[in-house]
N, C-alpha and C positions, 0 to 999 in steps of 0.2 A: 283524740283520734290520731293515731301514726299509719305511717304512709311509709311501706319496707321498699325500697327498693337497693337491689344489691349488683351493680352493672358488672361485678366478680361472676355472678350465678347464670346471667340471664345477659340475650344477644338485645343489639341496637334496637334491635325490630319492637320486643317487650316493653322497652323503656319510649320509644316513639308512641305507644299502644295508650301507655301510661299518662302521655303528654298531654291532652287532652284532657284529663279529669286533673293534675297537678294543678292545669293554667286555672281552670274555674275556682280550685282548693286556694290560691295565690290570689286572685283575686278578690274573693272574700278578705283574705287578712290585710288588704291593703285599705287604707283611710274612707275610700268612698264604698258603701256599699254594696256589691253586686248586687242584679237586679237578678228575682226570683221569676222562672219561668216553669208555666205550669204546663202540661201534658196530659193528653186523654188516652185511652185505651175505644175509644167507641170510634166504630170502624167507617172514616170519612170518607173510606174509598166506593160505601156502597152508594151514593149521591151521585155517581158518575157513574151508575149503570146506563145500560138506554132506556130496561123499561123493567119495573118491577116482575119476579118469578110466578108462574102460575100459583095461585094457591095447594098447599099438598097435601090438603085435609088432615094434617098429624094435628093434634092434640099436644102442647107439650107443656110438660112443670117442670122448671128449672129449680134445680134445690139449692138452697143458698153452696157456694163454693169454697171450698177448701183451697187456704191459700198457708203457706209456710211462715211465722210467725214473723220472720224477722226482715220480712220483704213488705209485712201488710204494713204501711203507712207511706203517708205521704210523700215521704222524701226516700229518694232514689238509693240504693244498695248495690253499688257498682262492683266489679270482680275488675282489679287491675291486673295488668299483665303480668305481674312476679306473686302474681296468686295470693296476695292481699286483697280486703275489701276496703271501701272507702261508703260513709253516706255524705250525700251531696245535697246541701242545703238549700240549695238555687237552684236546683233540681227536684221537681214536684208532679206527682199524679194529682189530678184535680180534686181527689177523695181517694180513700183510702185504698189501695190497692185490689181486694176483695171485692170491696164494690165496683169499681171500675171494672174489674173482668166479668163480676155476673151482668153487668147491663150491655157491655159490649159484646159478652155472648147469644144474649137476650137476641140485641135487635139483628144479630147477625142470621139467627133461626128465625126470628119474624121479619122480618127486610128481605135479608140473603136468602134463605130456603123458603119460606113462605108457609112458616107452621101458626099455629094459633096458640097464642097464650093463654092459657088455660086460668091463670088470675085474673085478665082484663076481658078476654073475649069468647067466655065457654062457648063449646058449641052443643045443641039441644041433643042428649041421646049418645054423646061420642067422650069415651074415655080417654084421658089423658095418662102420657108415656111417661112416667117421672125419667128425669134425668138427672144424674151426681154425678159432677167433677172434684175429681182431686188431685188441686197440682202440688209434684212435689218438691220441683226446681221452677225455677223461674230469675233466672239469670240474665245479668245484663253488662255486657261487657262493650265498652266502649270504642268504640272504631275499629270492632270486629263482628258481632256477632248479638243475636236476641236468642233464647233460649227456652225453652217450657216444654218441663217432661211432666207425665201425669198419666191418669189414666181415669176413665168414664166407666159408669155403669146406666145403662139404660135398662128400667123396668118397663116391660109393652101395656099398652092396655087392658088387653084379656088377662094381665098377672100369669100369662103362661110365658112367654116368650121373654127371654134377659137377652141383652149384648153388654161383655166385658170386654173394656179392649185398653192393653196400655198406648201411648205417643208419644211421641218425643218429635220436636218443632223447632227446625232453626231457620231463624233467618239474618242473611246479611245485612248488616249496618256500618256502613264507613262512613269516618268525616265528623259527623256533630250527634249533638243529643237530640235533636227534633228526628234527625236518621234513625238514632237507635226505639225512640216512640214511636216513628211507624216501620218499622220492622217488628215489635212486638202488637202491633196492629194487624199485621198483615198473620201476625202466628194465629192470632184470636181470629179472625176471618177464615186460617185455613182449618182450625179447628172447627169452628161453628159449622162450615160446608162437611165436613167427616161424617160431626154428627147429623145434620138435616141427611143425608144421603143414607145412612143405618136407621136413622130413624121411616125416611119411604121404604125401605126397603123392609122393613119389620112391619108394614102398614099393608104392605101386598103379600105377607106369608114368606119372603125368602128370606134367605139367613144374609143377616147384616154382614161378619164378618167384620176384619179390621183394616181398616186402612194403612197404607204405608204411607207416615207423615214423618218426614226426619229434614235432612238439609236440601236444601235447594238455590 
């Protein structure tokens, strides 16, 4: 794996940006070997609500998720600041990419919005909303920024009613790697609230509509 960095091309600031993922890369090659830290995408912020959301009677089937091939696994696929990539071996999603996002989106629409999983808990008489994501960035750049652009399609229950809608998701992450895992926590939380809110709102007749989800 090579590591471009060109301080002819690119100001202090890129190569500072850079330092961070170098030091972890350095200390792999050094005799003792760095210790492997793993990372979830399941959204620990919702434990610290006050009190769980009313239930929203949505019905929902989450469809397995579309994720970009060379981000799905374990170890981390970082964008350094001179616009090289690095994978970081000491740096780990708990499971595979893919799956980490379909379960942290999961509990974020049964937790967070308060839909009903239509695999574990049908409900008698009430059709379920399929929902597909598909993301098509999902970037993670180190002591700047988390990233995930994509776009949903939700099918309503009646099979009359669709919402399309593309997203795009930033959020800041400065400092360390534990930063930039919950700043793409925090994307997957704000995504799950987009969809639970098009999903009530397709549940009551009105048009979903797309949310404005970009940087923040």
């Amino acid at each position: 794996m090579r590591l471009r960095l060109n301080p002819l091309r690119r100001p202090a600031r890129s190569l500072r940006q850079a330092g961070l993922v170098l030091g972890a890369l350095t200390l792999a090659a050094c005799g003792t070997p760095a210790p492997t830290h793993f990372h979830s995408l399941m959204p620990t912020e919702i434990a610290a609500r006050a009190s769980a959301p009313a239930a929203s009677g949505v019905v929902v089937r989450l469809e397995p998720i579309r994720v970009p091939a060379q981000v799905d696994q374990p170890q981390w696929l970082v964008q350094l600041g001179d616009d090289s990539m690095a994978v970081l071996e000491q740096e780990r999603w708990a499971s595979p990419l893919r799956d980490e996002f379909q379960q942290a989106l999961l509990e974020e629409l049964i937790v967070g919005q308060g839909a009903i999983d239509a695999r574990t808990q049908p409900a008698p008489g009430a059709a379920a909303s399929r929902v597909a994501i598909d993301v098509r960035r999902f970037d993670s750049l180190p002591g700047r920024e988390a990233r995930i652009q994509g776009s949903w399609t939700i099918t309503g229950s009646d099979a009359r009613s669709n919402s399309r809608c593309e997203w795009l998701i930033r959020e800041s992450a400065s400092g360390s790697f534990p930063a930039l895992a919950a700043a793409h926590r925090r994307a997957v939380v704000r995504l799950g609230a987009a969809i639970g809110q098009a999903l009530a709102r397709m549940r009551r007749g009105e048009a979903s509509g797309c949310p404005a989800l970009d940087s923040r």
